[in-house]
N, C-alpha and C positions, 0 to 999 in steps of 0.2 A: 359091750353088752348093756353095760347101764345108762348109757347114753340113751339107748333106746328104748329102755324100760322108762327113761326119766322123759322123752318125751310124750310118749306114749298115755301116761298119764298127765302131765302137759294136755295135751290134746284131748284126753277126754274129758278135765275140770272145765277146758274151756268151751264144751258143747256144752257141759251144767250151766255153765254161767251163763249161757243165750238161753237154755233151755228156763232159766229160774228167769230172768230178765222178761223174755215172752210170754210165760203165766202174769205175773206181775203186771205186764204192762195191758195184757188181756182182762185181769180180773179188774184195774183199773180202768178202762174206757168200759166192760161191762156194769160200774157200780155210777159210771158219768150218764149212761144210756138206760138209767133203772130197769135192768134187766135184772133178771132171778139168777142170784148166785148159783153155783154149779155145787158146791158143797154148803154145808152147815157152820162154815169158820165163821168167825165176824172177822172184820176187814182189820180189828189190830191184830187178830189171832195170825192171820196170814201175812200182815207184814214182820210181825215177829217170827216166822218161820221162813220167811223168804233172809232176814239180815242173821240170821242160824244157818244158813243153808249156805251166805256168802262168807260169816264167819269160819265154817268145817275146811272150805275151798282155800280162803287165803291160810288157813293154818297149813293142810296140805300143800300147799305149792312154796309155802316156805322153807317144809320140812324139806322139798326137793327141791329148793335151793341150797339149803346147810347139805344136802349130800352130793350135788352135785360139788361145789367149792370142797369138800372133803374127798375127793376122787381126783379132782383138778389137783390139789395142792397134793396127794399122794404120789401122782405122775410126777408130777414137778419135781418135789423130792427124789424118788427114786432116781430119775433122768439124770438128776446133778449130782446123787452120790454115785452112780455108774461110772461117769464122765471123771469123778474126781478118783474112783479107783483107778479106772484104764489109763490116766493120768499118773497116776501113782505106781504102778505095774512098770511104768513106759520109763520110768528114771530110775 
């Protein structure tokens, strides 16, 4: 079950991340083509909320990697101490 909670948001940091990358690259060729900005940011306001937006995402998917590696290494354990009781049971 967590496997699929884990990738699940997996999958949807990585629509943020195409989704922030295409604003970005949007707001960029509209600021090469002096076109009228869509909002009122100035362009470092927005790259500082674009490198906050990539900063939130790698914090998150890090966290879901320490929990993934922490479910991994729970199986793992439990597996070898099952194996080392029914082992122990058996002599």
């Amino acid at each position: 079950m967590s496997g699929v909670v884990i990738s699940i948001c997996r999958l949807l940091s990585n629509f943020r991340i195409i989704e922030i990358f295409k604003i970005f690259c949007d707001d960029a060729v509209d600021k090469l083509n002096d076109k009228e900005p869509n909002s009122d940011l100035l362009y470092g306001q927005r790259l500082k909320l674009a490198f906050k937006s990539y900063f939130k995402i790698m914090s998150l998917l890090s966290v879901l990697a320490g929990f993934s590696l922490m479910v991994v290494s729970f199986i793992i354990y439990t597996s070898l101490a099952w194996k080392r009781e029914k082992k122990d049971k058996d002599i």
